[in-house]
C-alpha positions in Angstrom: -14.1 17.1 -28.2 -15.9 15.7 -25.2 -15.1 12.1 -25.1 -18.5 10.7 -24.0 -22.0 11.9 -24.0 -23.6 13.8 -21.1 -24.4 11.4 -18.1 -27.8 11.2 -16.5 -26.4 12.9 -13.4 -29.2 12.7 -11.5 -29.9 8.6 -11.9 -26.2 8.4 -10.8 -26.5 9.9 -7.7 -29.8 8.1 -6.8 -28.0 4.8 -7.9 -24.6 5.5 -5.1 -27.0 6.4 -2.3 -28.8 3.1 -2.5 -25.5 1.4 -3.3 -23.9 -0.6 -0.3 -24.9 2.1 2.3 -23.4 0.1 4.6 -19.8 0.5 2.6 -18.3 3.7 5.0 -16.2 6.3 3.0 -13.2 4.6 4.9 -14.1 1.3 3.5 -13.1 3.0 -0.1 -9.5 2.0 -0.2 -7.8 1.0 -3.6 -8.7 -2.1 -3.8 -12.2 -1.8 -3.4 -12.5 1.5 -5.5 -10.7 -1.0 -8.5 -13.1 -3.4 -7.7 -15.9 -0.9 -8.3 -14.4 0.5 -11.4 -14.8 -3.2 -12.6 -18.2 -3.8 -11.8 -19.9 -0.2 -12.7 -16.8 2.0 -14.3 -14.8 4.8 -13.2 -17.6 7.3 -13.8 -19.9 5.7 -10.8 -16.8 5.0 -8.4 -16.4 8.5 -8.7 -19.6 9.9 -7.6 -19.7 7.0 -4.9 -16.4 8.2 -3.6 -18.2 11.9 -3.6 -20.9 10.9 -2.0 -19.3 8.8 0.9 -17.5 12.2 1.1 -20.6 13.9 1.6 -21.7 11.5 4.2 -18.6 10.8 6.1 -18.7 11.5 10.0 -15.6 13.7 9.7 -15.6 15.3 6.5 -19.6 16.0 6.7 -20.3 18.2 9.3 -17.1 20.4 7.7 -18.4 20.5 4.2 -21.8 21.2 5.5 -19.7 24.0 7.7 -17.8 25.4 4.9 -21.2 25.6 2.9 -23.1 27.3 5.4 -21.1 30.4 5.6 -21.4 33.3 2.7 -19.6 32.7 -0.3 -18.2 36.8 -1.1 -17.6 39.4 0.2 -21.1 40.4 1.1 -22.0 41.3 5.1 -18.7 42.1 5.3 -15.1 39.9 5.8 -13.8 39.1 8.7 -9.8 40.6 9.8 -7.5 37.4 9.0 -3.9 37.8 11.0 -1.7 35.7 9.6 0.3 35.3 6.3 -0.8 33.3 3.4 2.4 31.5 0.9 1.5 30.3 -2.0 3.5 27.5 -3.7 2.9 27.2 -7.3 1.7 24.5 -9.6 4.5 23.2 -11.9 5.0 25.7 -15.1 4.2 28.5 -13.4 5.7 30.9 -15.8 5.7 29.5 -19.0 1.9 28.4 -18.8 0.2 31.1 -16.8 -3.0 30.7 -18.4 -3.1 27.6 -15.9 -3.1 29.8 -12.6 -0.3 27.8 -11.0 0.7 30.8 -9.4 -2.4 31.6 -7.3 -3.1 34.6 -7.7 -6.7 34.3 -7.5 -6.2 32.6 -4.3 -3.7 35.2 -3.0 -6.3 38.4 -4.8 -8.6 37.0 -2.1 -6.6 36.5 0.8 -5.5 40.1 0.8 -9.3 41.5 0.9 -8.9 39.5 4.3 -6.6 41.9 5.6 -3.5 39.0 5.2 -0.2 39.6 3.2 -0.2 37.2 0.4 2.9 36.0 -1.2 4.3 33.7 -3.5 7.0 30.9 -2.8 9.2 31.8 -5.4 10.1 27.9 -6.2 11.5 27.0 -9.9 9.1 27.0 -12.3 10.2 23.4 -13.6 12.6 22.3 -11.1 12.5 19.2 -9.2 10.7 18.6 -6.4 13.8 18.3 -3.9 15.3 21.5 -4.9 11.5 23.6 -4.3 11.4 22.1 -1.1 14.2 23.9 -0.1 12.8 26.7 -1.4 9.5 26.3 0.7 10.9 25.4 3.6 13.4 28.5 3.4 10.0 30.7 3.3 8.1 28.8 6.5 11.6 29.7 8.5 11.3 32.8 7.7 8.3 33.6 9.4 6.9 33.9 12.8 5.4 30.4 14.7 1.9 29.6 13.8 1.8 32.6 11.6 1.6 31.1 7.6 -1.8 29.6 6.1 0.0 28.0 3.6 -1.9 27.6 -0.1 -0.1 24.5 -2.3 -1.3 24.1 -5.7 -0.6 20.6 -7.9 3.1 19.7 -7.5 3.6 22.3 -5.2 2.4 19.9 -2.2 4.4 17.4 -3.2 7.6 19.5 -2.4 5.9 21.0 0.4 5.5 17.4 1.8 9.2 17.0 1.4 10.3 20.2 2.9 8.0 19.7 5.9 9.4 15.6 6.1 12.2 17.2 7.7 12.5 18.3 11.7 13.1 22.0 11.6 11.8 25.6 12.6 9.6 25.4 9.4 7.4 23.4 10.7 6.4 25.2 13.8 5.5 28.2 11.4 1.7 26.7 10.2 -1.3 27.7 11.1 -3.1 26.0 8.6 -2.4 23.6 5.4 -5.1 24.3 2.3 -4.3 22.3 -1.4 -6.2 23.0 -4.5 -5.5 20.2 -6.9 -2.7 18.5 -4.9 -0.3 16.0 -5.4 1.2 14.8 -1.9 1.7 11.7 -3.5 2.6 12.4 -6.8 0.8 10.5 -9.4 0.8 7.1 -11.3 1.0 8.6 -14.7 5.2 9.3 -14.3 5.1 5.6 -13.2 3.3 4.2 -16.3 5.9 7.3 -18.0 8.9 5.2 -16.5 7.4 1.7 -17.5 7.7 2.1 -21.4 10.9 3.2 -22.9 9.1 5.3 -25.8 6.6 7.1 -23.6 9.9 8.2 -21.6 11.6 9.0 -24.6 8.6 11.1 -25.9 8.5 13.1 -22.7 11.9 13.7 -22.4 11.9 15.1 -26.2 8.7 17.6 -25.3 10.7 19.0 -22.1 13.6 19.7 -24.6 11.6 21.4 -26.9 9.8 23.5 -24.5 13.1 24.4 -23.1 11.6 23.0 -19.4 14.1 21.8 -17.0 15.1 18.0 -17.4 14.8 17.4 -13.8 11.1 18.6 -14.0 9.6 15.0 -13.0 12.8 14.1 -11.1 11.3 12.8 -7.4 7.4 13.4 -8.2 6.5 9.6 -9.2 4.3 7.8 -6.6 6.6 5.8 -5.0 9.5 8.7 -5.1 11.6 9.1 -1.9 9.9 11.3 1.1 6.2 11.5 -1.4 5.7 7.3 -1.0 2.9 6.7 1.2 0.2 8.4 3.1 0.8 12.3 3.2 0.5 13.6 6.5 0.3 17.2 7.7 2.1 18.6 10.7 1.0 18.0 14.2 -1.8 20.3 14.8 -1.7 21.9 11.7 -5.4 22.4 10.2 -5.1 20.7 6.8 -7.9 21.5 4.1 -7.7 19.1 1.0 -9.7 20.6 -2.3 -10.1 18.2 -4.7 -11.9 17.5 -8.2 -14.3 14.8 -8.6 -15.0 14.7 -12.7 -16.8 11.9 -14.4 -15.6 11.2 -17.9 -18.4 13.3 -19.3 -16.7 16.3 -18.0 -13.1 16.4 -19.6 -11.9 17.0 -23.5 -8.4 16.6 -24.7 -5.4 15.9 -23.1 -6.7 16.0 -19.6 -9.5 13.4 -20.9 -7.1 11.2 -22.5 -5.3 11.4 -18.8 -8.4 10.8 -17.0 -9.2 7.4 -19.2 -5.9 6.3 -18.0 -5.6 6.4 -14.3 -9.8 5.0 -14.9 -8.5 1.4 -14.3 -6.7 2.6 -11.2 -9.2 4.4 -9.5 -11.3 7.7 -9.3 -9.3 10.7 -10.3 -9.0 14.5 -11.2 -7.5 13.6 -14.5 -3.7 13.7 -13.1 -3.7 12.0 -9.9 -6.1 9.5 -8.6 -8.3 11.3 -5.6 -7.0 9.2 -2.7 -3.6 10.4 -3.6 -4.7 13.7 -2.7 -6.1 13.8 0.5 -4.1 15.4 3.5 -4.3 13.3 7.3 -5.8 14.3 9.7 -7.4 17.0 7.5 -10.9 17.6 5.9 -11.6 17.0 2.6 -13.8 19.5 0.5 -15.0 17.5 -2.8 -15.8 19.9 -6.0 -17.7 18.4 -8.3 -16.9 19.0 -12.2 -14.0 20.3 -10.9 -10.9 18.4 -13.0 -7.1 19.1 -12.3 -6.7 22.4 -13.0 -9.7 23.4 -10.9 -11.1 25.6 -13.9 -14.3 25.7 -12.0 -16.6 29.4 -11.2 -17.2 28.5 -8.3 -13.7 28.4 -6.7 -13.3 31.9 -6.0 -16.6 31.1 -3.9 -15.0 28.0 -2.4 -11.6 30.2 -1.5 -14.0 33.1 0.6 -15.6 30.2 2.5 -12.3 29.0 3.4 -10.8 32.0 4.7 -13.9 32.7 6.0 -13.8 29.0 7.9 -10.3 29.5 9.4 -11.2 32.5 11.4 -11.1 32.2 15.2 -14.1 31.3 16.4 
């Protein structure tokens, strides 16, 4: 069940664009985001955070970019040369109905002429031993030749494996998330911080026969994950991320999102600002939670393609 009514969407958005105009998108750090969340609640920090998005001087003109070109196949799609790897969302395999293996993503990618593939990382291993994984895949490939795709906790060990000096990282072209997690997420945190909430997830893992090490290095302030995320050196990073408001969400992801509320603005797993790549452009999706369940992301996935072609 949904856990609030249906929110006056439209008063919202009036309400943020009169709010503060003078308060710049990078004027909405933490703090100040908490400070919102006190004042007016999660939902309107959210669609304030959106809409300095929207506005921003950097992330603008792309979002307005991205929108302006055609969202399908129709007049025709342009010849893409490089490869696209795709490193999947945690529980690849044992939940597919989630799509944490990209195959929409990599479906499209081929109609672009590109050979899609998917990082073969373990489905529920930790994040140090995927990174080896992805960063065994970039060396494999020719310089400058990989868009890579990371879904959910796969940027988090793609973040790891590209921390290192190496080959690997000479083999981007470009750097696009859907849902991502460079920074992992306050929820294993709160996890760690009671004794019967770690108990209880441990227990689950067990009986779903998921590898213990599952959530081993994927906490926010985990070794090589602490801290801004940055991509490569002249790597083009695309960040697409879910802005829901309360009204949005049922269940468990719900439940979630009414956690991290206090903390900030988030996609119901990870707060937003935890999932934005530097120097990068962010693409907000509205409605859009973790899981990026949304019918207009195979739209959102031509446009990008379409975006990174040389101009």
């Amino acid at each position: 069940m949904l856990r609030v009514r249906a929110i006056n969407e439209a008063r919202l958005f009036h309400e943020v664009g009169q709010f503060r105009p003078e308060l710049a998108l990078e004027q909405l750090d933490e703090p100040t985001l908490r400070q919102v969340v006190e004042e007016r609640g999660v939902d309107f920090a959210t669609a304030l955070l959106y809409d300095r998005f929207r506005r921003s001087s950097r992330h603008g003109p792309f979002i307005d970019a991205l929108e302006a070109l055609p969202p399908g196949p129709d007049g025709g799609l342009p010849r893409l040369p490089w490869t696209v790897l795709v490193v999947p969302a945690a529980g690849y395999r044992e939940m597919p109905a989630y799509d944490g293996d990209g195959l929409l993503c990599r479906s499209i990618a081929q109609e672009f002429g590109m050979t899609a593939r998917l990082v073969p990382t373990l489905s529920t291993g930790p994040v140090a031993a995927n990174a080896l994984i992805v960063r065994e895949a970039l060396a494999a490939e020719p310089e400058r030749s990989v868009v890579l795709v990371t879904l959910s906790k796969g940027s988090a060990e793609t973040r790891v494996a590209l921390a290192e000096p190496g080959p690997w990282q000479d083999r981007l072209h470009a750097w696009v998330q859907v849902g991502g997690v460079p920074r992992g997420t306050w929820l294993i945190d709160r996890i760690q911080q009671r004794w019967w909430r770690r108990l209880a997830l441990a227990l689950l893992i067990r009986l779903r026969g998921l590898d213990s090490r599952l959530l081993e290095g994927f906490s926010r302030d985990a070794p090589g994950i602490a801290g801004p995320a940055q991509a490569p050196p002249g790597v083009l990073a695309i960040s697409l991320i879910g802005f829901v408001l309360s009204s949005h969400v049922s269940g468990r992801i719900a439940a979630r999102h009414a956690e991290l509320g206090s903390l900030g603005p988030n996609d119901g797993f990870t707060l937003i600002l935890d999932s934005v790549l530097e120097p990068g452009f962010v693409y907000p999706v509205w409605g859009a939670d973790h899981y990026f369940r949304v019918p207009t992301l195979s739209q959102t996935l031509y446009r990008v393609f379409r975006y990174l072609a040389p101009r």
